[in-house]
C-alpha positions in Angstrom: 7.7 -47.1 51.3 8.7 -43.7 53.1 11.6 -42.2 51.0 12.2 -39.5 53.7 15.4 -39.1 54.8 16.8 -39.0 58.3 16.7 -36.7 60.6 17.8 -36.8 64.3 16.1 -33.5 65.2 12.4 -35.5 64.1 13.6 -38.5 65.9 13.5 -36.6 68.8 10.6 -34.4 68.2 9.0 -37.6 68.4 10.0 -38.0 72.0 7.7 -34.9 73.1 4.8 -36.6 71.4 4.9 -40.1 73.3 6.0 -38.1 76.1 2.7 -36.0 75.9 0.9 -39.3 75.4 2.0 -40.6 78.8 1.1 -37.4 80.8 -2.4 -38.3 78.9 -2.8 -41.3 80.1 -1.7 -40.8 83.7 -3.7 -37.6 84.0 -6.6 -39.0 82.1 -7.3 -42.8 82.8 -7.7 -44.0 86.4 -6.7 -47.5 86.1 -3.3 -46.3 84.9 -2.8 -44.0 88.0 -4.5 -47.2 89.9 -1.7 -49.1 87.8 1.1 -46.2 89.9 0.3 -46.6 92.9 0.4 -50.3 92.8 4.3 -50.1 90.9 5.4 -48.1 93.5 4.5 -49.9 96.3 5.6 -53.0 94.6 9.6 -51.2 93.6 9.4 -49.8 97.5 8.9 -53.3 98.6 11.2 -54.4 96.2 13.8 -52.4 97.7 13.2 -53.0 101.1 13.6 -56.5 100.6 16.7 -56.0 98.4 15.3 -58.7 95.7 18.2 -60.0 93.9 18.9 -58.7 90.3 17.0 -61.2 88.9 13.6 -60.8 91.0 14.0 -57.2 90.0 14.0 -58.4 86.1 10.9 -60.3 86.9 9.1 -57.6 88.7 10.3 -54.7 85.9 9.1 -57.2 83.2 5.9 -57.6 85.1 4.8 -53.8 85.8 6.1 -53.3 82.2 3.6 -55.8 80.6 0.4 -54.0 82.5 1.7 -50.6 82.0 1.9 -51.7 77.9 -1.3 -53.8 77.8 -2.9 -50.6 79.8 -1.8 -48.0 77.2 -3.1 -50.4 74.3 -6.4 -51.1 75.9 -6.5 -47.2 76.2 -5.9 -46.1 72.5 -8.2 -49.4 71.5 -10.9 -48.0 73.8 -10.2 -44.3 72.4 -10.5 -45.4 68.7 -13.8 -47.3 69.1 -15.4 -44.4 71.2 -14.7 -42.2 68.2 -15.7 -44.8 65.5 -18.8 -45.5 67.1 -19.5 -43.3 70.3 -23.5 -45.1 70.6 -23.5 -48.8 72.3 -22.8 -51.5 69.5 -22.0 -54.7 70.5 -19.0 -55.8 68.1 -17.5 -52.3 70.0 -18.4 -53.8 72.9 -16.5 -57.0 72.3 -13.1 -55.0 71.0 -13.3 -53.6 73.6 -13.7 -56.5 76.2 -11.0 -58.7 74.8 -8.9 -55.5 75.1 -9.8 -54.9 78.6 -9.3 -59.1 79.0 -5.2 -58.5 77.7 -5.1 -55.9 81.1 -6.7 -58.4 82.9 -4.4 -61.0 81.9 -1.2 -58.7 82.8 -2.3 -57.9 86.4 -2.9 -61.6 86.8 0.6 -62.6 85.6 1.6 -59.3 87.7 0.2 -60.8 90.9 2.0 -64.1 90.3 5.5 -62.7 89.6 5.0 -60.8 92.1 3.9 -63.7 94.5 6.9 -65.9 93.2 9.0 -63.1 94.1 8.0 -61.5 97.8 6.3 -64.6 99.4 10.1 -66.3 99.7 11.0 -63.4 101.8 8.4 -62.9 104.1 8.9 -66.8 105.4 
């Protein structure tokens, strides 16, 4: 058990660090800037179609669950390039089932996001 004590100034030194981690991963990974673009267009529409508070929860929720599943996949994918940087195929399966959670999230993505915009375009 960690007997430090508390400190507000680490708390928030620990900010920069996940902050750094996200300019990482946009600057670094094109699925997450792939991942961006998509978000955007889908708050823009989102806006334009002034979706009620509720549709917004949905679609927040949504881009939320890819963005997460997207940065996991990303540090899985990280750790097993440096455990074992040659082809192996037990790497190769960690790394598939974490590419299959991503997968997953766009898919529910698309459907919230079909639930949501197809009533107003009708």
């Amino acid at each position: 058990m960690n007997k430090q004590k508390f400190s507000l100034k680490k708390r928030i030194h620990s900010f920069r660090y996940a902050i750094e981690g996200l300019v990482a991963f946009f600057k670094e990974e094109h699925n997450a800037r792939i991942h961006l673009v998509a978000s955007c267009i889908v708050l823009s529409t989102g806006f334009f179609l002034k979706i009620s508070q509720m549709e917004w929860i949905a679609i927040l929720f949504a881009i939320s669950i890819v963005f997460i599943t997207e940065l996991i996949n990303t540090s899985i994918e990280r750790v097993a390039d440096y455990i074992s940087p040659e082809f192996h195929p037990k790497i190769k399966l960690i790394k598939d089932l974490a590419a299959g959670a991503v997968l997953v999230a766009a898919l529910f993505a698309i459907l919230v996001g079909s639930l949501v915009f197809i009533p107003h375009f009708w």
